[in-house]
Every structure is written in structure tokens, then in C-alpha cells.
Backbone as a printed PyTorch tensor [residue, N CA C, xyz], in Angstrom:
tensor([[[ -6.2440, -15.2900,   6.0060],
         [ -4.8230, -15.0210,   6.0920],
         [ -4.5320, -13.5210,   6.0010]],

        [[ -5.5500, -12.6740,   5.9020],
         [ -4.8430, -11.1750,   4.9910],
         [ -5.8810, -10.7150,   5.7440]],

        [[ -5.5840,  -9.6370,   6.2500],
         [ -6.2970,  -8.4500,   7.3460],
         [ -6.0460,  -7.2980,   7.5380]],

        [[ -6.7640,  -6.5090,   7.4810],
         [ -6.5010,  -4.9580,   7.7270],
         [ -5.6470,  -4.4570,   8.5140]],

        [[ -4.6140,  -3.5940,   8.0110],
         [ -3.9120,  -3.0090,   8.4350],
         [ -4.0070,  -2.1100,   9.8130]],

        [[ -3.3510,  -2.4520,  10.9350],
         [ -3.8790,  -1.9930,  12.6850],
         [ -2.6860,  -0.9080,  13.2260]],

        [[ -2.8050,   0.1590,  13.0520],
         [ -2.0960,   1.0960,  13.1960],
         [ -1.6070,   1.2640,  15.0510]],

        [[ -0.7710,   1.7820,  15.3020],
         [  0.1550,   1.9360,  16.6770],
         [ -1.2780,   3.2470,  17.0070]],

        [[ -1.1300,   3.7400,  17.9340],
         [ -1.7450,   5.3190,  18.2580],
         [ -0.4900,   6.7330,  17.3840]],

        [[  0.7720,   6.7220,  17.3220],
         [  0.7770,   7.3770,  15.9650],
         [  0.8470,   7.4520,  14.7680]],

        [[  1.0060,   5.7560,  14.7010],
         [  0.6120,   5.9610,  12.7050],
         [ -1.0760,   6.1630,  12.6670]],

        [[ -1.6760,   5.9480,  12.9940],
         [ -2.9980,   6.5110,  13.2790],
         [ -3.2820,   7.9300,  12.8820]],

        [[ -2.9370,   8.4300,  13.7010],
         [ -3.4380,  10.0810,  13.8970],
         [ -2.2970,  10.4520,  12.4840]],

        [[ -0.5890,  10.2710,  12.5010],
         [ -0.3270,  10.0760,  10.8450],
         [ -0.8660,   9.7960,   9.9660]],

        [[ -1.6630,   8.6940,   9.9860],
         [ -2.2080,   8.1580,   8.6670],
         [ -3.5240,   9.1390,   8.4920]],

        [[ -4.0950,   9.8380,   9.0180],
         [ -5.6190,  10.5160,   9.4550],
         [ -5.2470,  11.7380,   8.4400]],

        [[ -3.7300,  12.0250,   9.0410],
         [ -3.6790,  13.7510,   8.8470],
         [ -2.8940,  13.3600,   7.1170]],

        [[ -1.9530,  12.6600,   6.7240],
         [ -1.6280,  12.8920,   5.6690],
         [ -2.6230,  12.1040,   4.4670]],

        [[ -3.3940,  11.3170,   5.3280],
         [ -4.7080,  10.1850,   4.0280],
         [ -4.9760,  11.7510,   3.8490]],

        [[ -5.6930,  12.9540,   4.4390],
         [ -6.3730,  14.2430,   3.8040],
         [ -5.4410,  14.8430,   2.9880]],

        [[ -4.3560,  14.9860,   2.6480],
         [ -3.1710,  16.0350,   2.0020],
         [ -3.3150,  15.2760,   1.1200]],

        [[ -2.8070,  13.6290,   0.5610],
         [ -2.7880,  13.0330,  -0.3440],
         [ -3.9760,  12.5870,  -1.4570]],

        [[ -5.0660,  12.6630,  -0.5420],
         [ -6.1360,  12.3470,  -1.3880],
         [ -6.2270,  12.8120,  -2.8370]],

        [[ -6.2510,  14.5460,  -2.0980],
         [ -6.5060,  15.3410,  -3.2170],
         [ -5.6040,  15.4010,  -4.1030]],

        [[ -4.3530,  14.8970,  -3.5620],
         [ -3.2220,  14.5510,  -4.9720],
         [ -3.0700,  13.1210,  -5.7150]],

        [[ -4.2170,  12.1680,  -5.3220],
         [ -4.6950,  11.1160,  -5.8960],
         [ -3.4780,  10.1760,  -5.7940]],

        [[ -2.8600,  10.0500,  -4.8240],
         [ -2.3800,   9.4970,  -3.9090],
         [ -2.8470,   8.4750,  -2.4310]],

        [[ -2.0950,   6.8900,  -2.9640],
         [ -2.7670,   6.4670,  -1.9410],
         [ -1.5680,   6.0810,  -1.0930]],

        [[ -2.2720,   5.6770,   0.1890],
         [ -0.9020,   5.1120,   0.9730],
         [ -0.9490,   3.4960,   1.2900]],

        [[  0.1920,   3.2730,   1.3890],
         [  0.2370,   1.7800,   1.0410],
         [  0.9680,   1.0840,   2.3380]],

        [[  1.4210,   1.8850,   2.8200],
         [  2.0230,   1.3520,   4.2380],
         [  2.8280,   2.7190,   4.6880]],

        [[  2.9120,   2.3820,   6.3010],
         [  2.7690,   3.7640,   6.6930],
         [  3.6860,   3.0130,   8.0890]],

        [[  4.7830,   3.0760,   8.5910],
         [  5.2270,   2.5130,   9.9220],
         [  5.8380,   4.2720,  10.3940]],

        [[  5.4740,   4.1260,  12.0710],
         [  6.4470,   5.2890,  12.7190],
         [  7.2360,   4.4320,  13.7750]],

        [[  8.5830,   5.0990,  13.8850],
         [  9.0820,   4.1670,  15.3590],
         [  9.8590,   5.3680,  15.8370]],

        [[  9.5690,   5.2580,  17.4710],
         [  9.8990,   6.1010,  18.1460],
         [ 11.9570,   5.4200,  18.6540]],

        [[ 12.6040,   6.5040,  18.9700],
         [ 14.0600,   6.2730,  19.9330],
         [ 14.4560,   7.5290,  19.7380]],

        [[ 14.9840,   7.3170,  21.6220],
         [ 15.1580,   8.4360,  22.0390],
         [ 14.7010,  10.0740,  21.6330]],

        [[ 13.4040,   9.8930,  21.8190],
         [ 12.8430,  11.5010,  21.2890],
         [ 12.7340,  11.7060,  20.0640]],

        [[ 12.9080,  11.2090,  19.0380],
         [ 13.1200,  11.3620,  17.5810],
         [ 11.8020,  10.4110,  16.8480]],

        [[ 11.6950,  10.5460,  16.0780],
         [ 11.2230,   9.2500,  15.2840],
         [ 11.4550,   9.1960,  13.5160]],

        [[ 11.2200,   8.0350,  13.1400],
         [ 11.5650,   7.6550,  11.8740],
         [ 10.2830,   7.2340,  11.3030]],

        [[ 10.3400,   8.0950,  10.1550],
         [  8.4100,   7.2460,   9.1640],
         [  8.6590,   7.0510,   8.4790]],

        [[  8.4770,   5.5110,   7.9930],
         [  8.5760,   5.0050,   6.3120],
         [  7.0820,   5.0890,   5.6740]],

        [[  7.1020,   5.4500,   4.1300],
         [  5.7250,   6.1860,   3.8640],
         [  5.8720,   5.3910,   2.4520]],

        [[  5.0570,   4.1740,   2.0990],
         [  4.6520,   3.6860,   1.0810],
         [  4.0320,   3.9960,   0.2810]],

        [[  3.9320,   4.5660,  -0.8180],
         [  2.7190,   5.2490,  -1.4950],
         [  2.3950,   4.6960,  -2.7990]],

        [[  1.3410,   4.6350,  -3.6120],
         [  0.8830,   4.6010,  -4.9430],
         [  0.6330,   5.8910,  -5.6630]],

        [[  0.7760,   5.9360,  -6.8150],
         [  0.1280,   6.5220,  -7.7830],
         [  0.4790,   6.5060,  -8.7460]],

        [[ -0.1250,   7.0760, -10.0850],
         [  0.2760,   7.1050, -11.8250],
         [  1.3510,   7.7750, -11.3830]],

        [[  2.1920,   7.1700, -12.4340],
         [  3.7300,   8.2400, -12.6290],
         [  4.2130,   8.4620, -11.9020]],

        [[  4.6220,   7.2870, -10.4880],
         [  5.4390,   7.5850,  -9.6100],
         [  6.6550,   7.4500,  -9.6430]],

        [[  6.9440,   8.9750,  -9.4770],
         [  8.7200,   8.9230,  -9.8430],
         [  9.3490,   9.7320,  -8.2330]],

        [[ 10.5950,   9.6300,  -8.3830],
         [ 11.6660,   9.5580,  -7.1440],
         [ 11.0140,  11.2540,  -6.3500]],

        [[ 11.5490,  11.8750,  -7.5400],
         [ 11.0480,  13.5240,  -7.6580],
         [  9.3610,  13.4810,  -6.9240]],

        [[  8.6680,  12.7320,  -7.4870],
         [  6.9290,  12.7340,  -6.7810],
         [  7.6040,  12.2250,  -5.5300]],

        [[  8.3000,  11.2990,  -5.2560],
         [  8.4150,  10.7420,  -3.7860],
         [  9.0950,  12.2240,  -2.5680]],

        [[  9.9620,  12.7530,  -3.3780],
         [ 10.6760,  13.7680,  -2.2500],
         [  9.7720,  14.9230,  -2.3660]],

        [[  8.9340,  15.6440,  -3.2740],
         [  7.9010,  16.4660,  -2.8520],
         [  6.8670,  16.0980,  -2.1190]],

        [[  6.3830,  14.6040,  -1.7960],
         [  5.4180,  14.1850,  -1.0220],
         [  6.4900,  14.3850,   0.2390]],

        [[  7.5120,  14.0950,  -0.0430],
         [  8.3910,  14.4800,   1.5990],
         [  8.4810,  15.6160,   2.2600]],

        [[  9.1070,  16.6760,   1.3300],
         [  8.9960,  17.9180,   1.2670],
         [  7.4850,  18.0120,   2.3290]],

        [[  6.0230,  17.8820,   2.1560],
         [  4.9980,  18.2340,   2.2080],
         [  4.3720,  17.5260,   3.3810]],

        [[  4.9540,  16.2840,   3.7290],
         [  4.5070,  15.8570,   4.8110],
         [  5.1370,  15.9530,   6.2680]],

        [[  6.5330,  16.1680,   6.2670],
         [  7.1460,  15.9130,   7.4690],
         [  7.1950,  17.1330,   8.2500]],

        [[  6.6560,  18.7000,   7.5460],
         [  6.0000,  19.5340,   8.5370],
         [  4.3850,  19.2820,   9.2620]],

        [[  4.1380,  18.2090,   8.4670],
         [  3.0700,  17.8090,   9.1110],
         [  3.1210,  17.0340,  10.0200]],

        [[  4.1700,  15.7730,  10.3630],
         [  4.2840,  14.9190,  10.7620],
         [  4.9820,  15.5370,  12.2090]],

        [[  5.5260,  16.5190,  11.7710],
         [  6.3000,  17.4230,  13.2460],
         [  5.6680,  18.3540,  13.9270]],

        [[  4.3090,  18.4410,  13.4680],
         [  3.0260,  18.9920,  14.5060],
         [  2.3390,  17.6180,  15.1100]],

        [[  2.0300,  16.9020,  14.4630],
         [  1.2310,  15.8920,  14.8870],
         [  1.8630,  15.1000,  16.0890]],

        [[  3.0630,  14.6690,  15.5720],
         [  4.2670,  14.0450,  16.4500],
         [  4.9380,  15.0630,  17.8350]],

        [[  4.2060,  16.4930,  17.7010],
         [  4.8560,  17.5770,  18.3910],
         [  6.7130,  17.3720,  18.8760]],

        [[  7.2200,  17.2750,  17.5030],
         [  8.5140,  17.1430,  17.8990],
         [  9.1980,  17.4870,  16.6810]],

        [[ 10.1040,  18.3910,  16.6090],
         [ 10.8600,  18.6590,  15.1490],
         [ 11.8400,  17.9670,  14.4320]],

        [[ 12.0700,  16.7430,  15.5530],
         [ 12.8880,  15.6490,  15.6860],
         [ 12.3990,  14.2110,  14.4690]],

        [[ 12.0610,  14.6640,  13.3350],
         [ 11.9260,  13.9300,  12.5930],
         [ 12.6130,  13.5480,  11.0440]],

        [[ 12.4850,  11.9550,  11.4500],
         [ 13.0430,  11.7020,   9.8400],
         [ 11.9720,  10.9350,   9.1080]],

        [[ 11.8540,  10.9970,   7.7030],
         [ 10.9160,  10.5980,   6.7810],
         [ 11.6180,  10.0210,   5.4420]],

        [[ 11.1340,   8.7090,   5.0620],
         [ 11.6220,   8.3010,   3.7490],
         [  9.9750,   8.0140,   3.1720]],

        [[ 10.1010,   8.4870,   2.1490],
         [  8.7120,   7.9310,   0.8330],
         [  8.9920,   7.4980,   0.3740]],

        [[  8.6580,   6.4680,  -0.3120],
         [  8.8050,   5.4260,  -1.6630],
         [  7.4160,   5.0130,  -2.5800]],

        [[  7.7140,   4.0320,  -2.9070],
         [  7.3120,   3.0080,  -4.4060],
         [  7.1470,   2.0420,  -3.8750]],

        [[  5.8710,   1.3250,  -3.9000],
         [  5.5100,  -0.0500,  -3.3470],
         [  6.4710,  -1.2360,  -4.2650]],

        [[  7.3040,  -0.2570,  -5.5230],
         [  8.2340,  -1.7410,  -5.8110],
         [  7.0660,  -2.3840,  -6.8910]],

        [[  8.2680,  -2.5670,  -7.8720],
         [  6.8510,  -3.5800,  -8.6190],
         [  6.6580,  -5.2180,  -8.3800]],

        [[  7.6730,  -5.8370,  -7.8860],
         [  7.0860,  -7.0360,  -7.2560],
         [  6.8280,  -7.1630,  -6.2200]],

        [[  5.9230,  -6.3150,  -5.3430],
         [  5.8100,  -5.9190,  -3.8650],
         [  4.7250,  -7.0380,  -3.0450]],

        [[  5.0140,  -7.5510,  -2.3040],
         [  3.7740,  -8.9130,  -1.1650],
         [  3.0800,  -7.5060,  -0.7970]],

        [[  1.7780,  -8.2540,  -1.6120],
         [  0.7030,  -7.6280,  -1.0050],
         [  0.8020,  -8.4100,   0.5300]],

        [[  0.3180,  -7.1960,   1.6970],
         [  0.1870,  -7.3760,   3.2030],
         [ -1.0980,  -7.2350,   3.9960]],

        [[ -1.6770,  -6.9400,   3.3460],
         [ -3.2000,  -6.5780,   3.6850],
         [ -4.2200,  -6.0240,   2.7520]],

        [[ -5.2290,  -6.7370,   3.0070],
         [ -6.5020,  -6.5070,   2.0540],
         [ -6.4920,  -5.0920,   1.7390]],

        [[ -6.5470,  -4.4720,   2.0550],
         [ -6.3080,  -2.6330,   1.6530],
         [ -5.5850,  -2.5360,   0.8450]],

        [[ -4.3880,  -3.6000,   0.7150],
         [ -3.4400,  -3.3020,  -0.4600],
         [ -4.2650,  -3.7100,  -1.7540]],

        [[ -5.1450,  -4.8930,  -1.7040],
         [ -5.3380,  -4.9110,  -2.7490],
         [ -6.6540,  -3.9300,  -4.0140]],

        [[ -7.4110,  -3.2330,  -2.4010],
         [ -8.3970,  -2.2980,  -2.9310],
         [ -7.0660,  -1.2910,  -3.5770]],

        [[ -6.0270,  -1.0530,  -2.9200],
         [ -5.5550,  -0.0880,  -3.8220],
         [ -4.7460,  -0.2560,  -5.1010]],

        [[ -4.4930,  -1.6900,  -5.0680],
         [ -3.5070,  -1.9670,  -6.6400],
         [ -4.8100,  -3.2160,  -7.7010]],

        [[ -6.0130,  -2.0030,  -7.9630],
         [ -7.3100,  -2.5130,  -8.6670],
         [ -6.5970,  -2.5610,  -9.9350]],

        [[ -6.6400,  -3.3090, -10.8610],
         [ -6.0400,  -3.0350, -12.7410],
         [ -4.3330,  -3.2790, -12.6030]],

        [[ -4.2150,  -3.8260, -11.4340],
         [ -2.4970,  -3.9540, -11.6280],
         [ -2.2170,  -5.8530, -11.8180]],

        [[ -1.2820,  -6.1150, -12.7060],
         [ -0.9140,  -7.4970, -12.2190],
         [ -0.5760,  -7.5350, -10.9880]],

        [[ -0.8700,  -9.4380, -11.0860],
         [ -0.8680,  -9.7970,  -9.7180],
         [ -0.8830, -11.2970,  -9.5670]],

        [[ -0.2310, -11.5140,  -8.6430],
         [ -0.1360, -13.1020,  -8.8360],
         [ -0.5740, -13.8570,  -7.3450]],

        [[ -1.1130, -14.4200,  -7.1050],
         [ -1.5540, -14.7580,  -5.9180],
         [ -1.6560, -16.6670,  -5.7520]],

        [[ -0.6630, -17.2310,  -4.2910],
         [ -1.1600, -18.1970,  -3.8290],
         [ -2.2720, -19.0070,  -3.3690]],

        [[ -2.4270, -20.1130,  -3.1660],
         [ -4.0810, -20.0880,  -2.8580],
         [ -3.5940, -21.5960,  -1.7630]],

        [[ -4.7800, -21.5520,  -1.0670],
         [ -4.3760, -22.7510,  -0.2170],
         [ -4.4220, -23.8430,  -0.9700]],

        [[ -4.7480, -24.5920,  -1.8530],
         [ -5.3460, -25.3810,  -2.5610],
         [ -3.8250, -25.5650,  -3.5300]],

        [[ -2.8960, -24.7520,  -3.5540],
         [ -0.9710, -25.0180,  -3.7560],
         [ -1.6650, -24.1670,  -5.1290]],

        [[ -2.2500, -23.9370,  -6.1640],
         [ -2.5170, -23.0790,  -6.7760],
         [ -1.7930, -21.4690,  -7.2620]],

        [[ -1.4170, -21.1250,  -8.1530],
         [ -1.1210, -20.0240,  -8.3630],
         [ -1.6130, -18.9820,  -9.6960]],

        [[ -2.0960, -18.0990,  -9.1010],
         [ -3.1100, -17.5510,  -9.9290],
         [ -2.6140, -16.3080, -10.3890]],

        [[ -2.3440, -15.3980, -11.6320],
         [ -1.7820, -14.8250, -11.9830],
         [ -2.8720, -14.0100, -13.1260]],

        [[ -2.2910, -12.3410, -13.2020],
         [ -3.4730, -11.7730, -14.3080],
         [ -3.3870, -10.7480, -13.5120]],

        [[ -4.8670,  -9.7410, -14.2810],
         [ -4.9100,  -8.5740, -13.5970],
         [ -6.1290,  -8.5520, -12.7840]],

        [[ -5.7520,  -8.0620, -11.5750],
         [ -6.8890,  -7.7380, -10.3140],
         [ -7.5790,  -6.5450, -10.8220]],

        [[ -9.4770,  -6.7240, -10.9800],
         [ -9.7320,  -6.1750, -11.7190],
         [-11.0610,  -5.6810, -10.4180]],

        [[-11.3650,  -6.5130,  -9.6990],
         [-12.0350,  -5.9750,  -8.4860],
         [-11.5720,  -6.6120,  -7.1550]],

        [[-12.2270,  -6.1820,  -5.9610],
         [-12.3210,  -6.7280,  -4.3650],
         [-13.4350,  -6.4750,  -3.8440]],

        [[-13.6130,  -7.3820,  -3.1500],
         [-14.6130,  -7.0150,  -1.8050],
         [-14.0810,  -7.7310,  -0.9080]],

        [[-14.0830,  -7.3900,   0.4230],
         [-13.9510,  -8.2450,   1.8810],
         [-14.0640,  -9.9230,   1.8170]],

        [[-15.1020, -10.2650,   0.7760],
         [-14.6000, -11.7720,   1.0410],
         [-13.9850, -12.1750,  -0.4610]],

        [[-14.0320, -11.7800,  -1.7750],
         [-13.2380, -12.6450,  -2.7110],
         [-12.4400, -11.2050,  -3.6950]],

        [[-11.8040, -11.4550,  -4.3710],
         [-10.7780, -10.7540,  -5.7360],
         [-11.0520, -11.4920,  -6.7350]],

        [[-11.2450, -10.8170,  -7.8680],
         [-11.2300, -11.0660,  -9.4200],
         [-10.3230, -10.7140,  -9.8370]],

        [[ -9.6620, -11.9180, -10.6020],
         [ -8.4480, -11.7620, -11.4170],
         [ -9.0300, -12.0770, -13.1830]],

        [[ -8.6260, -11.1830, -13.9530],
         [ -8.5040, -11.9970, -15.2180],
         [ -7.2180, -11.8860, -16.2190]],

        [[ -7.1380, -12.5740, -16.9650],
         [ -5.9130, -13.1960, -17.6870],
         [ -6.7100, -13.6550, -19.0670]],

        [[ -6.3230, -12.8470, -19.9900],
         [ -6.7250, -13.3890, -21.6790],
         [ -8.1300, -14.0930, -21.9370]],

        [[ -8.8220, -12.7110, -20.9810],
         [-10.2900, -13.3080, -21.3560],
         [-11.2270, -14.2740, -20.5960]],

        [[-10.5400, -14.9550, -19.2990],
         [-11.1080, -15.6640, -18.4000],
         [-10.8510, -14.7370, -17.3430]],

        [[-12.1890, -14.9010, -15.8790],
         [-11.9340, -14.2640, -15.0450],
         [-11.7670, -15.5850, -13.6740]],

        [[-11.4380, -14.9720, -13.0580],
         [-11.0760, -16.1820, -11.6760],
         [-11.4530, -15.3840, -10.5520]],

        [[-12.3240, -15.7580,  -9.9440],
         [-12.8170, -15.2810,  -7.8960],
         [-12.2460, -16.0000,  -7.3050]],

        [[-11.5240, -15.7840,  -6.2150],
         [-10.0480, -16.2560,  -5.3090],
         [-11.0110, -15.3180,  -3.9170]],

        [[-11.4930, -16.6080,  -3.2420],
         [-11.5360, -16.2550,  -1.6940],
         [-10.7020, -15.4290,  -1.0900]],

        [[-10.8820, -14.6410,  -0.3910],
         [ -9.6960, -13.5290,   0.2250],
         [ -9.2240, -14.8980,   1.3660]],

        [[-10.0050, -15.2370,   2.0910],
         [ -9.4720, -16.5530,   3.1180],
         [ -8.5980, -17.3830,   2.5830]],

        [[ -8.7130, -18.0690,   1.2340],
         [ -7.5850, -18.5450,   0.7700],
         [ -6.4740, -18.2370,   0.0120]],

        [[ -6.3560, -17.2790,   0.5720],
         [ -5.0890, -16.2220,  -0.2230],
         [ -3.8170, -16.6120,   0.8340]],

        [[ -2.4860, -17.6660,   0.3570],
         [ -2.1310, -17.5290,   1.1990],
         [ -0.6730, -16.5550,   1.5270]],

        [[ -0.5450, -16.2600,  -0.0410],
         [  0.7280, -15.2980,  -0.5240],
         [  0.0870, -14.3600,  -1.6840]],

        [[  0.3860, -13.1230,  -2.1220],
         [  0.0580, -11.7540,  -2.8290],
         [  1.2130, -11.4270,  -3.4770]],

        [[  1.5510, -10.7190,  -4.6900],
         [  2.2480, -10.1260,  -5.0450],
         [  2.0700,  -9.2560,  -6.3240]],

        [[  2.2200,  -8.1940,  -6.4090],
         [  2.4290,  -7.1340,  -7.6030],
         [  3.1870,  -8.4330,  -8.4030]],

        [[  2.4350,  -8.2930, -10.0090],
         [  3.6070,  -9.0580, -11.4520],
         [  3.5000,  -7.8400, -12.0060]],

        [[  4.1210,  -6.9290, -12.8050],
         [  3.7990,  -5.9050, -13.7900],
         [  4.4400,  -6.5760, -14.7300]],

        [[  4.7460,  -8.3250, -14.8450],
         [  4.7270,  -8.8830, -16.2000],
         [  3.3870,  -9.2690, -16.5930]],

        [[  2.2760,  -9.5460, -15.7290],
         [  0.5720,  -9.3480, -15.9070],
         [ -0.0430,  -8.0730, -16.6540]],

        [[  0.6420,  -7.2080, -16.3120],
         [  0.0520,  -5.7460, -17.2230],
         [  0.2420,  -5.4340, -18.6730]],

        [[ -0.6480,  -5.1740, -19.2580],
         [ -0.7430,  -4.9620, -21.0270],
         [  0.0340,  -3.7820, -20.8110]]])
């Protein structure tokens, strides 16, 4: 059910040039859409990190959208950053390599609902644990995701 995130040809070359700027500010990105009209375009820019506050969101703005207006070769740009939100649907397996130690509550095909903190991933299962038990949840039978930060100590 949950698959890697497949970028257009410019969230691509976007996602290329600002994944390098953010790294080093230990910053991840969490979703990344561009849409083009009439000559212009609009980027919504999802991000993670410790201590993300409004102020971290508009200096990551500040810092990217001269970037985004070389890449895009057009000065014709608008940019919003945010906060994945704390009850946010996970959308793709990438989301969950990046929200490792966060609550999380997850559907399962089996009508199941599994809740705790995501504590690893790999491509085929997630570890959740909750008060000392751990649970492996097939990534295939995942059929809904979501951030709980009522799961977090």
C-alpha cells in the first residue's frame, strides 16, 4: 500500500538542490509538491526537525526560494514551509524512515490498530513499541499511517 515518493521533473531537480542546503541543517523533507500556472509556480515544502518552530519555517523560506528561482529559472515564485502537523498520514515509506522515535499509530489489513513508538524501518517491515513490547507490522500491510504525539514519553 505505501511507496516511494515519485517526483514530477521539477520537484526532482528541487528536491536534489534543497535535500543539499538542508541536510547540513539537519533538516529533513517530508513532502515537497511544485505546480506550475501561467509562468509562475507555487512550492509547498514539508519539513521535519527538533524544535520546529514558525520562525525555523520562514528562514528555511528566506533560504530556499533564491534557490528555487535559479533552478526553476524564473523569479516568478511563491513558497510556503511548514510542519508535518502532529497528527500527520504518513504517505510514503520515506515518511516513515524520517519520523524514527516518533508516535505512531498505524492500520493493518487484518482491521488491527497498532499504536506506540516507531523505533525502526526497513523496506519490508516497522517496529513499533509501546510499554515494553515490540510489534513488526509488514510495510504491505500497512493500510493507514499516522503521527500520535499522544505515543511520545
Amino acid at each position: 500500500m505505501l511507496t516511494r515518493r515519485i517526483f514530477s521533473p521539477h520537484e526532482q531537480k528541487l528536491f536534489d538542490s534543497f535535500y543539499k542546503i538542508l541536510q547540513g541543517k539537519k533538516v529533513d523533507i517530508v513532502e515537497l509538491s511544485c505546480k506550475a500556472k501561467k509562468g509562475s509556480y507555487h512550492i509547498e515544502l514539508v519539513i521535519s526537525a527538533e524544535n520546529l518552530t514558525v520562525d525555523k519555517c520562514a528562514d528555511i523560506t528566506r533560504l530556499l526560494r533564491p534557490v528555487a528561482e535559479v533552478v526553476l529559472d524564473t523569479p516568478d515564485v511563491s513558497m510556503d514551509v511548514m510542519s508535518p502537523g502532529i497528527n500527520r498520514k504518513l504517505r510514503s515509506l520515506d515518511e516513515f524512515y524520517i519520523f524514527i522515535n516518533r508516535g505512531i499509530r498505524v492500520f493493518t489489513e487484518d482491521g488491527n490498530w497498532i499504536s506506540g513508538v516507531l523505533t525502526s524501518v526497513t523496506d519490508e517491515s516497522i517496529r513499533i513499541e509501546k510499554k515494553g513490547s515490540s510489534f513488526d507490522v509488514p510495510v504491505a500491510g500497512i493500510l493507514k499511517a499516522k503521527l500520535d504525539y499522544l505515543e511520545e514519553a
